[in-house]
PATORKE-786317 format. One record per residue (C-alpha): residue in three letters; x, y, z; residue number from 1. Coordinates in steps of 0.001 Angstrom, whole numbers, plus 500000, padded with zeros to 6 digits. Each point is the difference from the previous one (the first is absolute). Example, Ala and Ser with C-alpha at 12.3 -4.5 7.8 and 13.67 -1.06 7.14 Angstrom:
2
R / ALA / 512300 / 495500 / 507800 / 1
R / SER / 501370 / 503440 / 499340 / 2
END
This chain:
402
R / UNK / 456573 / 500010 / 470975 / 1
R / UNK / 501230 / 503263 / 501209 / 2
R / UNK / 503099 / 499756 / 501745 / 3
R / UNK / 498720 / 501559 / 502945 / 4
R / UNK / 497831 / 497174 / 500393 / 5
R / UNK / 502390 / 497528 / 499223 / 6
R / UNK / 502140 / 501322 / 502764 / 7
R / UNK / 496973 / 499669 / 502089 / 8
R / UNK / 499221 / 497284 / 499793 / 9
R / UNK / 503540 / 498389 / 500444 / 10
R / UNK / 499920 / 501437 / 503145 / 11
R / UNK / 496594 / 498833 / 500987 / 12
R / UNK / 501178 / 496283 / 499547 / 13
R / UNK / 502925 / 500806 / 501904 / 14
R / UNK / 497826 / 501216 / 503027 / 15
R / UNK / 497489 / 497477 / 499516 / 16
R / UNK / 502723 / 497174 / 500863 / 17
R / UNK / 502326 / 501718 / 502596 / 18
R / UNK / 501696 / 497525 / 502085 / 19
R / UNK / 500625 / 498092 / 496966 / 20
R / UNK / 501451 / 503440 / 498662 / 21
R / UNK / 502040 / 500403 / 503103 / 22
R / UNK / 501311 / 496142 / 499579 / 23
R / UNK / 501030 / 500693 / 496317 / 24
R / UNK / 502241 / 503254 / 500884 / 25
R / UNK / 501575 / 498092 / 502782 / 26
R / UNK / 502754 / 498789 / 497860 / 27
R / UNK / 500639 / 503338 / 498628 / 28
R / UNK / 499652 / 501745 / 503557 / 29
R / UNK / 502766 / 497517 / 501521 / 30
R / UNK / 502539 / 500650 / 496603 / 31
R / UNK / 499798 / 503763 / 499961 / 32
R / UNK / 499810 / 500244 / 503609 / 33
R / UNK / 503392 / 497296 / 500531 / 34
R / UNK / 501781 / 502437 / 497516 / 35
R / UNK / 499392 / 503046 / 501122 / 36
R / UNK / 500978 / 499278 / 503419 / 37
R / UNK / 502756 / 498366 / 499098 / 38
R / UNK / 501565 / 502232 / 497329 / 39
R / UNK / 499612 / 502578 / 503315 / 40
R / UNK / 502026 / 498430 / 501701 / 41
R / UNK / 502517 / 499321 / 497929 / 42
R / UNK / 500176 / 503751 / 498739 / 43
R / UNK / 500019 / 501062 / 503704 / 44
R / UNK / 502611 / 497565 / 500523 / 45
R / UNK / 501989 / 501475 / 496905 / 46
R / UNK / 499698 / 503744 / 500958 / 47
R / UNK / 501114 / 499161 / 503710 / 48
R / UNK / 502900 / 498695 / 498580 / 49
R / UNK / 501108 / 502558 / 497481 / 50
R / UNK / 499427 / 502550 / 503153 / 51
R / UNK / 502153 / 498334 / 502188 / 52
R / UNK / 502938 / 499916 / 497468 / 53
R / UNK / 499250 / 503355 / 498663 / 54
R / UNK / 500353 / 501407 / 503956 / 55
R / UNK / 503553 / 498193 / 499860 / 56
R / UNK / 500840 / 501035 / 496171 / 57
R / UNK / 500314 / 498063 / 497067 / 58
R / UNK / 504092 / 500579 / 500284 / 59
R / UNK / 500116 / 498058 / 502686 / 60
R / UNK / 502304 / 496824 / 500516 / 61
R / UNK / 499602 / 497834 / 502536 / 62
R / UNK / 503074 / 497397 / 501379 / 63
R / UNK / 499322 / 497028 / 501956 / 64
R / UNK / 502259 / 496902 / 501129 / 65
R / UNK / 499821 / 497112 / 497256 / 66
R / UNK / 498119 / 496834 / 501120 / 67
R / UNK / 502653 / 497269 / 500559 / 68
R / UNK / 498041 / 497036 / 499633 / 69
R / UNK / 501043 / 496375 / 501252 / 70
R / UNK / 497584 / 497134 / 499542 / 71
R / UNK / 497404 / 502205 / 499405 / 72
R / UNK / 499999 / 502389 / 502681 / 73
R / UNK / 501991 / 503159 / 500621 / 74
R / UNK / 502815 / 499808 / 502143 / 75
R / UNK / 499966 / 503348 / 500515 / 76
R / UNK / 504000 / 500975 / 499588 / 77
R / UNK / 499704 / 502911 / 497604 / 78
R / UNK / 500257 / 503043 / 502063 / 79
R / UNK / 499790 / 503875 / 499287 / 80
R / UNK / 502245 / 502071 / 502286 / 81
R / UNK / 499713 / 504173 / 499775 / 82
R / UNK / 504167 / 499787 / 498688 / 83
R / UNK / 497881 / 498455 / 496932 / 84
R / UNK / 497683 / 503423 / 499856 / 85
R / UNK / 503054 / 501883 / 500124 / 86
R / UNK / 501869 / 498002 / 497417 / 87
R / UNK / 497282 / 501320 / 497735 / 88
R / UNK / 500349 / 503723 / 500724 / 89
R / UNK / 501401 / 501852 / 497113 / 90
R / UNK / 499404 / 498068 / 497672 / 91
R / UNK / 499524 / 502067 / 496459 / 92
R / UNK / 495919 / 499650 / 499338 / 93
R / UNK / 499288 / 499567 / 503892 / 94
R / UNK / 498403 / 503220 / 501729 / 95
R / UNK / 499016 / 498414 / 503599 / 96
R / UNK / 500903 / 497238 / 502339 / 97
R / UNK / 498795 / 498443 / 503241 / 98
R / UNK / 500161 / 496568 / 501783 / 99
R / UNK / 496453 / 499241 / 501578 / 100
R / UNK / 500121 / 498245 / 503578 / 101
R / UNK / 496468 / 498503 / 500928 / 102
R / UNK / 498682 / 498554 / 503317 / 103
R / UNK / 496739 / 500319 / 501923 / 104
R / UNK / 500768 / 501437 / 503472 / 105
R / UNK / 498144 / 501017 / 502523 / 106
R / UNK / 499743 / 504149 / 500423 / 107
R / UNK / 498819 / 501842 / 502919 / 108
R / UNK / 498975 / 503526 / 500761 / 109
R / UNK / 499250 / 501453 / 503532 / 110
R / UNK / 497056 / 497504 / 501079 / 111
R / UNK / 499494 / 498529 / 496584 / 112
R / UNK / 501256 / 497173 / 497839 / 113
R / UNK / 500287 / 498540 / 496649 / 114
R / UNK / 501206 / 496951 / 498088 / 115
R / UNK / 501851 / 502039 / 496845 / 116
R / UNK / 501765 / 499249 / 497279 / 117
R / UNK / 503581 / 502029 / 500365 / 118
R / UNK / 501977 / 500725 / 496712 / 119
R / UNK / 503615 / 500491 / 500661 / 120
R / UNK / 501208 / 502205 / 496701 / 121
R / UNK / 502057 / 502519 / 498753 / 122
R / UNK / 499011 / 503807 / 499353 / 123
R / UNK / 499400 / 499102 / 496042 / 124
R / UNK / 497998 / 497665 / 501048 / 125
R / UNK / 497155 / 502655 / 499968 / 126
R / UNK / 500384 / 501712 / 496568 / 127
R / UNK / 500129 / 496056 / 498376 / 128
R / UNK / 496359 / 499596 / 501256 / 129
R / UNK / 498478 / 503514 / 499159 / 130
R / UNK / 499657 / 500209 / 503993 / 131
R / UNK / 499268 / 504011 / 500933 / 132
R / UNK / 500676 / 501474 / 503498 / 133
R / UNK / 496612 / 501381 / 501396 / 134
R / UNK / 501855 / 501860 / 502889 / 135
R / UNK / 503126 / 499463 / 501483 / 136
R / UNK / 503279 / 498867 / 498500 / 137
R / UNK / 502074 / 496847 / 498423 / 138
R / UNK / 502589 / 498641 / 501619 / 139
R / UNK / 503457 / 501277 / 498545 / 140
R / UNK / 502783 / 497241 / 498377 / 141
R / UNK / 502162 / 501253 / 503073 / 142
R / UNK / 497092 / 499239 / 502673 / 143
R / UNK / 499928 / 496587 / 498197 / 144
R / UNK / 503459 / 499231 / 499761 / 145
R / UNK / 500509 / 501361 / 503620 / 146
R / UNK / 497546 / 497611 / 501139 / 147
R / UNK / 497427 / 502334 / 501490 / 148
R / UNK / 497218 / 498961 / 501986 / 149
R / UNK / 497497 / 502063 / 497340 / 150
R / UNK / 496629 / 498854 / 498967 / 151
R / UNK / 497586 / 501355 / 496579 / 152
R / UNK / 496382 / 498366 / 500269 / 153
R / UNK / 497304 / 499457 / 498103 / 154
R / UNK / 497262 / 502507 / 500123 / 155
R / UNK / 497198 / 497321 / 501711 / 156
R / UNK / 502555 / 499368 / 502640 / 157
R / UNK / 498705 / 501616 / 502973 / 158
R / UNK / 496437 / 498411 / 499387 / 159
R / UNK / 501768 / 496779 / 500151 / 160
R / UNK / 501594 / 500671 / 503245 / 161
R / UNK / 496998 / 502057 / 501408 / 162
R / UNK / 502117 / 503330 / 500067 / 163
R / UNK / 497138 / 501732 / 497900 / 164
R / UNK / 501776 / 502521 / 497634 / 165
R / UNK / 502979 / 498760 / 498526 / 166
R / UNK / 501777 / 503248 / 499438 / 167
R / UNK / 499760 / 500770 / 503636 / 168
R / UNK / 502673 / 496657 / 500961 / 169
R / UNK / 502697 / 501993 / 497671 / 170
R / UNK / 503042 / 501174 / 502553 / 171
R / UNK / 498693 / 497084 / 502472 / 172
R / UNK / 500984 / 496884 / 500750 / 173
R / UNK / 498961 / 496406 / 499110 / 174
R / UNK / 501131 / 496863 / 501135 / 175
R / UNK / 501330 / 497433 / 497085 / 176
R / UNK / 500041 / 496325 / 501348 / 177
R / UNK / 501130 / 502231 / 503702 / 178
R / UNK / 502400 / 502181 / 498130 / 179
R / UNK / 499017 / 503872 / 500145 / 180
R / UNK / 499864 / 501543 / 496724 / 181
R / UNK / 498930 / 503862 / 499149 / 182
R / UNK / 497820 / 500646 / 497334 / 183
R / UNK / 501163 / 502317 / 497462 / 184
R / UNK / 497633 / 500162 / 497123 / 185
R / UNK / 496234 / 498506 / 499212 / 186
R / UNK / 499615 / 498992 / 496052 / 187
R / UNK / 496768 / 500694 / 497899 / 188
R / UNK / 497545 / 497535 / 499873 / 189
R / UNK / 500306 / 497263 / 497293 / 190
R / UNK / 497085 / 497801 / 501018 / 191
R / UNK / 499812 / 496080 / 500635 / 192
R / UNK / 501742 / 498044 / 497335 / 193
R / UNK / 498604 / 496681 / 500763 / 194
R / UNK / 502632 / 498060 / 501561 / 195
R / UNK / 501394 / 502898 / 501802 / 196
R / UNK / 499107 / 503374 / 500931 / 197
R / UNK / 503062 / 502536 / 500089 / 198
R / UNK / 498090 / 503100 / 501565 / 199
R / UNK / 500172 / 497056 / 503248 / 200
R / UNK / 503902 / 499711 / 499687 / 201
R / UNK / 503057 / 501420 / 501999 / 202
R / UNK / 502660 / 501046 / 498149 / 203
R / UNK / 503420 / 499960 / 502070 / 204
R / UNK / 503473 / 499955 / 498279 / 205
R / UNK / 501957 / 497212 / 498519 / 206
R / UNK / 502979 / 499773 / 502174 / 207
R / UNK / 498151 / 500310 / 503146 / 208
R / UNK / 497375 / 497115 / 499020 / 209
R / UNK / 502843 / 498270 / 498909 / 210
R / UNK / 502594 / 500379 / 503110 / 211
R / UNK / 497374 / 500973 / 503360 / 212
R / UNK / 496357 / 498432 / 498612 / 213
R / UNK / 499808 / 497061 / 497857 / 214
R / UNK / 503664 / 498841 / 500622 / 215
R / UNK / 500710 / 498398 / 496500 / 216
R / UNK / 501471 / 501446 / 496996 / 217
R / UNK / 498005 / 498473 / 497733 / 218
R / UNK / 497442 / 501908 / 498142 / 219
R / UNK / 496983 / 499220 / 498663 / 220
R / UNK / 500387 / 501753 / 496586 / 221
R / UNK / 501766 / 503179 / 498143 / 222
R / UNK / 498011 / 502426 / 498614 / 223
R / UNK / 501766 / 501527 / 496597 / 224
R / UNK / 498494 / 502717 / 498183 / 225
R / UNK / 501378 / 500563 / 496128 / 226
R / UNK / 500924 / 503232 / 498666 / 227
R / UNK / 497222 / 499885 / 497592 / 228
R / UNK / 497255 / 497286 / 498528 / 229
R / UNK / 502254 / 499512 / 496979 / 230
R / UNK / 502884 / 499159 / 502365 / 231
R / UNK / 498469 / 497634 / 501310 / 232
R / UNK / 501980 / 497144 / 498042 / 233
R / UNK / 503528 / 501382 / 500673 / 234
R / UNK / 499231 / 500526 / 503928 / 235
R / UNK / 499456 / 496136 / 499637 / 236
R / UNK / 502871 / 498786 / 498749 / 237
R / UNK / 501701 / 502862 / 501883 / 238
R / UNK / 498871 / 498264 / 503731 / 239
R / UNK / 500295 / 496650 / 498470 / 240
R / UNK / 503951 / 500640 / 499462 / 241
R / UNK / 500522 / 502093 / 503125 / 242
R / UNK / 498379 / 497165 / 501845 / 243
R / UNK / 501339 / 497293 / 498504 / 244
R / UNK / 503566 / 501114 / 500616 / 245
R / UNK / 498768 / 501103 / 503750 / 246
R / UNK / 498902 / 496449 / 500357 / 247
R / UNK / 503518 / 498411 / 498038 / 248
R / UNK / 497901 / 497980 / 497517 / 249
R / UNK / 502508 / 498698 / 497452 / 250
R / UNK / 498337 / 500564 / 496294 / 251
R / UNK / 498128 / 497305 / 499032 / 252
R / UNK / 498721 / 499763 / 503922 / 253
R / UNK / 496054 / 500268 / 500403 / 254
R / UNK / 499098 / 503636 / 501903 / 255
R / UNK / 498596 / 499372 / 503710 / 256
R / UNK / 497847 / 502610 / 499680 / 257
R / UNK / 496768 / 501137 / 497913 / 258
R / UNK / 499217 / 503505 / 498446 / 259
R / UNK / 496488 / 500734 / 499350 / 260
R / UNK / 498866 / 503134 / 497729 / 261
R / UNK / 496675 / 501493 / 501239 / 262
R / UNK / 499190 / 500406 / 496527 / 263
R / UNK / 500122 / 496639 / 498847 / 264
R / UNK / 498022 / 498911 / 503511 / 265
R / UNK / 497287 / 502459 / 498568 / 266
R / UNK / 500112 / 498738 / 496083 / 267
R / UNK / 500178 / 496373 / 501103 / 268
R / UNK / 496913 / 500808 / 501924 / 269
R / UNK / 498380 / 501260 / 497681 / 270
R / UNK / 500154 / 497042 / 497726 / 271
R / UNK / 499053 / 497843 / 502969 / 272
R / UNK / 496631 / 502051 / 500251 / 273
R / UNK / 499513 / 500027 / 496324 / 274
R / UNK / 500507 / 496989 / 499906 / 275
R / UNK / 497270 / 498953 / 503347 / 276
R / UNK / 497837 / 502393 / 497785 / 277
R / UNK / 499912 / 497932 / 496682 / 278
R / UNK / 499360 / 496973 / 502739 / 279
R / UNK / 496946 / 502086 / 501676 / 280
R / UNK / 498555 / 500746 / 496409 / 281
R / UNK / 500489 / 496523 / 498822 / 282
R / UNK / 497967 / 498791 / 503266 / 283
R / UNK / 497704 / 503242 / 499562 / 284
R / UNK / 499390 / 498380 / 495903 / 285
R / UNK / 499097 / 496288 / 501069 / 286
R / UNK / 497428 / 501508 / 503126 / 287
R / UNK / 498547 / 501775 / 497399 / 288
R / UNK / 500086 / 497940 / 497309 / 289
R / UNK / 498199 / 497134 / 502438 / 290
R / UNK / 497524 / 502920 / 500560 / 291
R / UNK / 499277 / 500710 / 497003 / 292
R / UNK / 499151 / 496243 / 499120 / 293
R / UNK / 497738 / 500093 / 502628 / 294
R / UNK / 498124 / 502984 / 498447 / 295
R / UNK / 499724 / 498454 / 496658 / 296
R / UNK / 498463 / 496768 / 501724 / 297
R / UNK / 497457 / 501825 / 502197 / 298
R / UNK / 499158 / 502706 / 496620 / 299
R / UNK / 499322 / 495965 / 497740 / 300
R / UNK / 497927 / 499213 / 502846 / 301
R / UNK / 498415 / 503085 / 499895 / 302
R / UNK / 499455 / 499909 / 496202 / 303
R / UNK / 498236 / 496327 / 500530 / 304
R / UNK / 497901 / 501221 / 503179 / 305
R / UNK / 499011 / 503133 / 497640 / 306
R / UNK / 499335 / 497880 / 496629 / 307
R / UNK / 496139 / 501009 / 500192 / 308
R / UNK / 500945 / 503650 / 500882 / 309
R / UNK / 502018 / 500270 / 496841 / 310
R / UNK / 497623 / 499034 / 498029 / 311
R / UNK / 497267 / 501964 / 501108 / 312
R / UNK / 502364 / 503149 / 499249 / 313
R / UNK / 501030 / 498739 / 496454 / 314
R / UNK / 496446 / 499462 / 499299 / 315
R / UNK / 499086 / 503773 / 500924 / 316
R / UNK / 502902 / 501066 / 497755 / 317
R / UNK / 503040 / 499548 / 501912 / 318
R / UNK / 502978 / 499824 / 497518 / 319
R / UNK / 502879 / 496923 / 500835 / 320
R / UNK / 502330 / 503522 / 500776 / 321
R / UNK / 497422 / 501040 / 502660 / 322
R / UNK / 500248 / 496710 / 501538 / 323
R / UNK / 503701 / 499846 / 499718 / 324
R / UNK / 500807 / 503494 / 501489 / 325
R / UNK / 497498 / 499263 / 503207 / 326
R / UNK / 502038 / 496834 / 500818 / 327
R / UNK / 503014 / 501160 / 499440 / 328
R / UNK / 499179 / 503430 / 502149 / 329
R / UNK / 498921 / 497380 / 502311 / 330
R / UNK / 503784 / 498860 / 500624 / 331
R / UNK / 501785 / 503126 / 499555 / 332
R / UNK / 497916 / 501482 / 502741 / 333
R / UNK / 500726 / 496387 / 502697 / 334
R / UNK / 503751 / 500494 / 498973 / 335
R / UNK / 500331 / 503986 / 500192 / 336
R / UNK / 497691 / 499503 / 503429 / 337
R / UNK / 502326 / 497374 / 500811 / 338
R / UNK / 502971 / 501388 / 499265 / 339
R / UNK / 499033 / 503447 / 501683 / 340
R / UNK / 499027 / 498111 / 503595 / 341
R / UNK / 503192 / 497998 / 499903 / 342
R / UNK / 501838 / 503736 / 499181 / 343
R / UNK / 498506 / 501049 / 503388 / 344
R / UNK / 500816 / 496985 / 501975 / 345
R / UNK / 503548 / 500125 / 498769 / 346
R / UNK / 500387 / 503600 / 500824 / 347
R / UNK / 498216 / 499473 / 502954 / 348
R / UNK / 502351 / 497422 / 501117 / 349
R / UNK / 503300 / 501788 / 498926 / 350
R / UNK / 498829 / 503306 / 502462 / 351
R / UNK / 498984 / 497312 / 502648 / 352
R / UNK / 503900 / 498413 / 499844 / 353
R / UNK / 501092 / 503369 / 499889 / 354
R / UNK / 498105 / 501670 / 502961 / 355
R / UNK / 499448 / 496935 / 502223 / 356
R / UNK / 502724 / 497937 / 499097 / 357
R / UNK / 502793 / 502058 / 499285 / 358
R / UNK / 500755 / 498829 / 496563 / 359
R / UNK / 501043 / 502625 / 497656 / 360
R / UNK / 497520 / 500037 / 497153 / 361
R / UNK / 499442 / 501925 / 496552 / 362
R / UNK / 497548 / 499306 / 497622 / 363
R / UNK / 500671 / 500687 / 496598 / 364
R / UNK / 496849 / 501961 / 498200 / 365
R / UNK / 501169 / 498574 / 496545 / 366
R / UNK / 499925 / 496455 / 501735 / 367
R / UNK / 496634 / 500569 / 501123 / 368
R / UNK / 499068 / 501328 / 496531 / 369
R / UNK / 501306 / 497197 / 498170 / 370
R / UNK / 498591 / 497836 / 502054 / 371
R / UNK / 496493 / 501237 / 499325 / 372
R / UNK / 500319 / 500266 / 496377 / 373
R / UNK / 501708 / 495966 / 500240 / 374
R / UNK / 496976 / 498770 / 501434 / 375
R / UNK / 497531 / 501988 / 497680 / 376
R / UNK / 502114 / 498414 / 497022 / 377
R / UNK / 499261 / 496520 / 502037 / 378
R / UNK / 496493 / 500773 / 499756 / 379
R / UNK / 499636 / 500744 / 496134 / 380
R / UNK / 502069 / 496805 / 499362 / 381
R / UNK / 498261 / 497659 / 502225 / 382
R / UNK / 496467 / 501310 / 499447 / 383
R / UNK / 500221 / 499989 / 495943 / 384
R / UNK / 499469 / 496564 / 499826 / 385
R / UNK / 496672 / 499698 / 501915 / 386
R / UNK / 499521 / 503410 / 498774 / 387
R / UNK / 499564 / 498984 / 496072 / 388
R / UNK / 498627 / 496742 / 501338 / 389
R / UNK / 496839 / 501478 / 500844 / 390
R / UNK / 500286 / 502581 / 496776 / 391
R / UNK / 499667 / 497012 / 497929 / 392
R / UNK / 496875 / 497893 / 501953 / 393
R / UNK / 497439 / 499876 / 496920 / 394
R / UNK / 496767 / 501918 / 501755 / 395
R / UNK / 497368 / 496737 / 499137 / 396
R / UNK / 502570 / 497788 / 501950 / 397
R / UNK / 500311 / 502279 / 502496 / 398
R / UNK / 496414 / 500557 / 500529 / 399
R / UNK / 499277 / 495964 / 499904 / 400
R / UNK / 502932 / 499540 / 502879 / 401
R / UNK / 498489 / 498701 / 503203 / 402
END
């Protein structure tokens, strides 16, 4: 047989038995299709994250009060206090230092309103999280320590108090939790960063959160920013001792406060994803492995149902490779069909969670690739079998079959 016709008339019993076609793929259409929608995710996931700390800088440190725990639960006694941020200034390998003061307040312009989230912080505060002034001005270390009444928003502020453009509120006034504050400066956008969305913030200055808004000294966090990424070890130890001897721990004592590196929040998420990913591709293996099982049980079926057929082809000179190539054609083409309509419900799905649902999604052509050939090399192996089962049917047997 020619190998056109082989191919042929593979297809032709493909056609000639659709739904049971369709039912046969199924397994590999659900695998492929689980996979790719899930590996989407998980990439979009990954690349939202390594945005979001590349916006703030991989130098980054961040300081927060130690959990104090008693019976199980936090107690809540560790406490940050800006005297902590400036025990830190000067330090050899440190380049910038603020305190970060956090509360959602309510903010009002002329007629309009907004519940916002109001950072109180220090001038460096801005060059520690790659923020860049789209008009207007910073607030100066004087202005903070003086306790001005000075305010730097985000650039989707004025939507969110209905003032339209947001660089038309600079030189006017807004009201923080009743407390009139003039706007100095509007930031670049930096988008939505899932949990919070900073071109929607107010920006006022430490002391005067600290002493005429929020009314606590307490801070939420201090932002540290190392001289360089291969400082980043002696800035650590360098705010571990200037804090621990702010704080009087005697040596030996346990620290009441944590230092995170933005770098190692980005590597250890990265092995968390890798490690989801080996999980997704083990899950991915067993769909597809079930699939394929049900291929090679519906292509042994086929084989019996197609006993006389076989013969009548061996009889007219059909050689047991003719034979064996058709059925296994037969497979590759259910599994590579398969495989290519789970593809597009996977992709399909990842855009959907993207543009309906707000997930951030990426699909990963070498995923999709390796997908397709996986489930074409699921084909070969599961359709061998019935494959050289039918190569070897002796043609008189065949022909006698009822």
């Amino acid at each position: 047989m020619l190998w056109e016709e082989i191919v042929k008339v593979a297809l032709g019993a493909i056609r000639a038995n659709k739904l049971r076609a369709f039912l046969t793929m199924l397994g590999i259409i659900i695998g492929i299709a689980a996979v790719i929608a899930m590996m989407a995710l998980g990439q979009g996931a990954q690349r939202s994250v390594q945005d979001r700390l590349s916006k703030l800088g991989t130098n980054v440190l961040t300081v927060r009060p130690g959990q104090a725990f008693q019976g199980g639960v936090d107690r809540g006694d560790n406490k940050l206090v800006a005297a902590d941020a400036q025990a830190i200034v000067g330090a050899p390998h440190v380049a910038a230092v603020s305190p970060e003061m956090q509360k959602r307040l309510q903010v009002t312009y002329a007629g309009g309103n907004a519940n916002a989230v109001v950072l109180g912080v220090w001038p460096d505060y801005f060059p520690i999280s790659n923020d860049s002034l789209e008009a207007g001005r910073l607030f100066t270390p004087g202005e903070e320590s003086g306790r001005q009444r000075l305010a730097v928003i985000g650039s989707d502020f004025g939507t969110l108090v209905g003032a339209g453009s947001t660089d038309a509120l600079i030189g006017q006034k807004i009201q923080v939790r009743g407390i009139p504050f003039t706007v100095v400066g509007v930031l670049q956008s930096k988008g939505s960063q899932g949990w919070m969305n900073p071109d929607q913030m107010v920006y006022i200055p430490q002391a005067t959160a600290q002493f005429r808004v929020f009314g606590t000294e307490d801070v939420n966090q201090i932002d540290v920013q190392a001289a360089s990424d291969q400082s980043m070890d002696a800035a650590t130890a360098e705010i571990d001792h200037a804090l621990r001897r702010a704080h009087r721990i005697q040596p030996g004592g346990s620290d009441d406060f944590s230092i995170t590196n933005q770098a190692a929040l980005l590597s250890t998420f990265q092995d968390t994803a890798r490690t989801f990913g080996f999980l997704l591709a083990g899950i991915a293996l067993v769909s597809l492995l079930v699939g394929g099982i049900g291929i090679m049980n519906i292509m042994l079926v086929s084989v019996t149902e197609r006993t006389r057929e076989i013969g009548v082809r061996k009889a007219l000179g059909a050689r047991p490779r003719d034979i064996l190539f058709q059925f296994v054609i037969e497979a590759l083409v259910l599994c590579l069909a398969g495989g290519a309509i789970g593809l597009a419900l996977g992709a399909g799905s990842a855009w959907a969670a993207n543009h309906l649902g707000g997930f951030n999604t990426s699909v990963n052509p070498a995923a999709a690739v390796l997908a397709l050939v996986f489930s074409s090399a699921v084909g070969l192996a599961f359709g061998l079998w019935p494959a050289r089962r039918a190569a070897a049917l002796d043609p008189i047997v065949a022909l006698r079959y009822e």
